[in-house]
C-alpha positions in Angstrom: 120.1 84.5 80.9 116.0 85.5 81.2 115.6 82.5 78.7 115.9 80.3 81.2 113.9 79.8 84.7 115.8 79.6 87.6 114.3 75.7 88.1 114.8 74.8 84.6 118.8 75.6 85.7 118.7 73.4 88.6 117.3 70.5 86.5 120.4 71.0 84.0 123.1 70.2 86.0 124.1 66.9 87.9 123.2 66.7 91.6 123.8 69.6 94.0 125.8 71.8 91.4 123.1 72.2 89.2 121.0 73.5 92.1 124.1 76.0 93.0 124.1 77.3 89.8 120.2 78.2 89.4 120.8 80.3 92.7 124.6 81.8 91.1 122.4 82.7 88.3 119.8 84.6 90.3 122.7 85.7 92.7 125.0 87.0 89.2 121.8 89.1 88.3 121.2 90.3 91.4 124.4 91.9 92.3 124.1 93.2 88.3 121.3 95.1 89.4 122.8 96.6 92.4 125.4 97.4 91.2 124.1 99.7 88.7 121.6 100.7 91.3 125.0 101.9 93.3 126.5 103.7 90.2 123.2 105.6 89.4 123.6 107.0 93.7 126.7 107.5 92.7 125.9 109.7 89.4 123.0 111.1 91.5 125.1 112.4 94.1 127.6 114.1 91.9 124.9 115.8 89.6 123.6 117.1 92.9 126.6 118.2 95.0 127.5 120.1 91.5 124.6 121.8 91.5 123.6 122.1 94.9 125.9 121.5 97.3 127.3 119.0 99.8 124.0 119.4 102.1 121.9 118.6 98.7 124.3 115.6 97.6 123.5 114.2 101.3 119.5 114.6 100.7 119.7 112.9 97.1 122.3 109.7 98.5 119.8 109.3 101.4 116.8 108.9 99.0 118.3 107.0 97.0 119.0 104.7 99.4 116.2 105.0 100.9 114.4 104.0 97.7 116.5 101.2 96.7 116.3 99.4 100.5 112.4 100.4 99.7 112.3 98.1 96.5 114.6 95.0 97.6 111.7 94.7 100.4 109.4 95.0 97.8 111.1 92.2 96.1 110.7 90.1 99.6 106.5 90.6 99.9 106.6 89.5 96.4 108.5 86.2 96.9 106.8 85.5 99.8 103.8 85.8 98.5 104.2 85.0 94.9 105.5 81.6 96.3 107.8 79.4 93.1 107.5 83.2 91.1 110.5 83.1 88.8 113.1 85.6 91.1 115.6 86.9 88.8 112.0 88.0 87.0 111.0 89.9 90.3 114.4 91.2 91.3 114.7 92.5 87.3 111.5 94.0 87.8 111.4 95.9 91.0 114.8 97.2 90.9 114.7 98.7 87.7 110.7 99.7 87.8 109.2 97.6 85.5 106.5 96.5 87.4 103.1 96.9 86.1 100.9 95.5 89.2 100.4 96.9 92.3 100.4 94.5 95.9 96.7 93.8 96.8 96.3 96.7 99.9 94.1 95.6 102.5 90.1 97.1 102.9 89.4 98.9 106.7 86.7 100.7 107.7 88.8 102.1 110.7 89.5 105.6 110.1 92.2 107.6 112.1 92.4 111.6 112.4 95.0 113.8 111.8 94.8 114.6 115.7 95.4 111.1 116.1 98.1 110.7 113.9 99.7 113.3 115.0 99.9 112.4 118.2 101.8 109.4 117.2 105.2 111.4 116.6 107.4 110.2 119.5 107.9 113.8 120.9 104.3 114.4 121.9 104.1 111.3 124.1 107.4 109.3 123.9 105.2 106.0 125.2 103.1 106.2 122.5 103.7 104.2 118.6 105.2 105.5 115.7 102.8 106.6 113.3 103.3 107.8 109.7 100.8 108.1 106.4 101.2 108.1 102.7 98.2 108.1 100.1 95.8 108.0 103.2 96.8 105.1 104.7 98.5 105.1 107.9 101.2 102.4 109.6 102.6 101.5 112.4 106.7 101.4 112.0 107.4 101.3 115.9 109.6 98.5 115.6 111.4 100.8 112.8 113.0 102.8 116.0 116.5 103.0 114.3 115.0 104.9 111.8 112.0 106.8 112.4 112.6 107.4 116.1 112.8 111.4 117.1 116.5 112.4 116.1 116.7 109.7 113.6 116.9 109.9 109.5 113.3 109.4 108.6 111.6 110.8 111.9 110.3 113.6 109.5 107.8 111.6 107.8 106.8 110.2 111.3 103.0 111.8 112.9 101.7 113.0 109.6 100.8 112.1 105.8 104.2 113.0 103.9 103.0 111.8 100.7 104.7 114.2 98.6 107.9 114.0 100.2 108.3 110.1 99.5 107.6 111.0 95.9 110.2 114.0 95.4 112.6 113.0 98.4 112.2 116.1 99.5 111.9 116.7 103.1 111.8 120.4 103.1 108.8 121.2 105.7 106.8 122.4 102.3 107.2 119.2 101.3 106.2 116.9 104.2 102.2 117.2 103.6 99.5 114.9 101.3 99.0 117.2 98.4 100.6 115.8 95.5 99.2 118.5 93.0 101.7 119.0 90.5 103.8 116.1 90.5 104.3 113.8 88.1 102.4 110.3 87.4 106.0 108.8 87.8 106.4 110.7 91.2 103.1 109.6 92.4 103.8 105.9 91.3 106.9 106.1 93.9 104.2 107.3 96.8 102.1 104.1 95.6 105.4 101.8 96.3 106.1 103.0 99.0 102.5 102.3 100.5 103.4 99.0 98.8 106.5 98.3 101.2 104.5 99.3 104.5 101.6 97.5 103.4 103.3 93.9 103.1 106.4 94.8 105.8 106.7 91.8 107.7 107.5 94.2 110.8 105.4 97.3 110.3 101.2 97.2 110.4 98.5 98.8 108.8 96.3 100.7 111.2 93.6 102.6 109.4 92.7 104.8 106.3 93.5 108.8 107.8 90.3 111.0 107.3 89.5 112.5 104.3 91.7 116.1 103.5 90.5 119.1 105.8 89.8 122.1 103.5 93.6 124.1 103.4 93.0 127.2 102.2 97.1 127.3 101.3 96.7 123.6 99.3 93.8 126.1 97.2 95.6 129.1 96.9 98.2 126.3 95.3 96.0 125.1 93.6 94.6 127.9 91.8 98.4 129.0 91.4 98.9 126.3 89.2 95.5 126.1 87.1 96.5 130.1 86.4 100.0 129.2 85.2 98.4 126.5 83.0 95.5 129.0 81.7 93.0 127.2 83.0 91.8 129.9 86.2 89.0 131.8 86.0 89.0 134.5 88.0 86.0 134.8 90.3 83.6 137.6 89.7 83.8 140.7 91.8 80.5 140.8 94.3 78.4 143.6 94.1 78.0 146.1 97.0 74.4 145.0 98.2 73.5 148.2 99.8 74.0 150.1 96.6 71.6 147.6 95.4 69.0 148.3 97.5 69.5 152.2 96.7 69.2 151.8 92.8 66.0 153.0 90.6 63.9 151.0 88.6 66.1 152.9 86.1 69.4 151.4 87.6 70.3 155.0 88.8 71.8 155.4 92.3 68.9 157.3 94.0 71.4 159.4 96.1 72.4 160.8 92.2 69.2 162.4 91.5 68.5 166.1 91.7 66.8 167.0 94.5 62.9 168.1 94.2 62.2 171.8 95.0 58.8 173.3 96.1 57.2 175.3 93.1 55.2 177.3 95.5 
């Protein structure tokens, strides 16, 4: 089947079936992939509801969709801009993570805060856009109201930088921040796709890279967390009591320790 191009189908056959069959071709592998991309829900959704629960099966189906909805639009940026691309190469691809490049992201010097972003919630002022943020870079889903509307499935990741959360799935309010110490390379790839899929939505915009991390002292304490459990944390050294600095001897001796002088007289 991958032997052959799509167009060297359509030039095999006679008149307008050969054409039909270079699309059944791409149509047969298609539905392949979905398919299995149904089953592995499926088998997702079980592993989890044995292990976790109904509510925990829910979560898990609802990323997975979410993720495979993600990658057939990534499939759609790519044919439209990879115009006469072979497409049972790109479906094959996407859908089963074999990409190696990454859609060309656009250069701004517009920067937005996290007051700003934040702002863009739908609860704080229901006028306003629809705002959301993943690896910094911030887009505008308003006319994604069925989705990421207050009340709706993915209103979580709406008004702030979620980037861990689109790549665990986890929408836990832990989860729904930028830090993505810990993770995985393939976890932080998924992050990177799904900035792909905003980034070349043919309804959602890019607005503006958010500002650069505000010091957390929780993301440090994480931080340091982990670098402890990996051996790598070296404990600060305890600081010295100043004023019993000033009190010491030439001889290092706390002067208040000496032995009083008496009068010989």
């Amino acid at each position: 089947l991958m032997a052959r191009h799509p167009a060297e189908v359509k030039r095999g056959g006679g008149g307008g079936g050969g054409g039909s069959g270079g699309g059944g071709w791409a149509r047969a592998l298609f539905s392949a992939c979905a398919q299995l991309s149904v089953v592995s829900v499926l088998l997702g959704m079980v592993m989890v509801m044995t292990l976790g629960g109904p509510e925990k099966a829910s979560d898990a189906l609802n990323y997975r969709a979410m993720r495979f909805f993600r990658d057939l639009g990534r499939v759609k940026a790519r044919r439209r801009l990879y115009a006469g691309a072979n497409a049972v190469q790109l479906y094959s691809d996407v859908l089963l993570g074999r990409e190696t490049d990454q859609l060309q992201m656009e250069e701004t010097d517009e920067v937005v805060t996290h007051e700003e972003l934040a702002q863009m919630d739908g609860l704080t002022d229901p006028n306003a856009p629809l705002w959301l943020a993943v690896r910094g870079r911030v887009y505008d889903v308003s006319k994604g109201t069925s989705f990421y509307a207050p009340g709706k499935n993915y209103h979580a990741f709406v008004g702030k930088d979620a980037t861990r959360a689109f790549c665990t799935g986890c929408l836990e309010p832990a989860c729904l921040i930028s830090s993505t110490l810990g993770l995985s390379d393939a976890q932080v790839k998924e992050a990177d796709r799904w900035a792909e899929y905003y980034e070349h939505h043919d309804k959602y915009t890019f607005v503006g890279k958010l500002e650069k991390p505000r010091v957390d002292i929780d993301e440090l304490v994480e931080e340091a967390l982990f670098a402890e459990e990996d051996g790598d944390y070296t404990a600060p050294a305890v600081p010295t009591d100043s004023s019993a600095d000033r009190k010491r001897g030439a001889t290092g001796t706390p002067e208040e320790s000496k032995p009083p002088t008496t009068d010989s007289r």
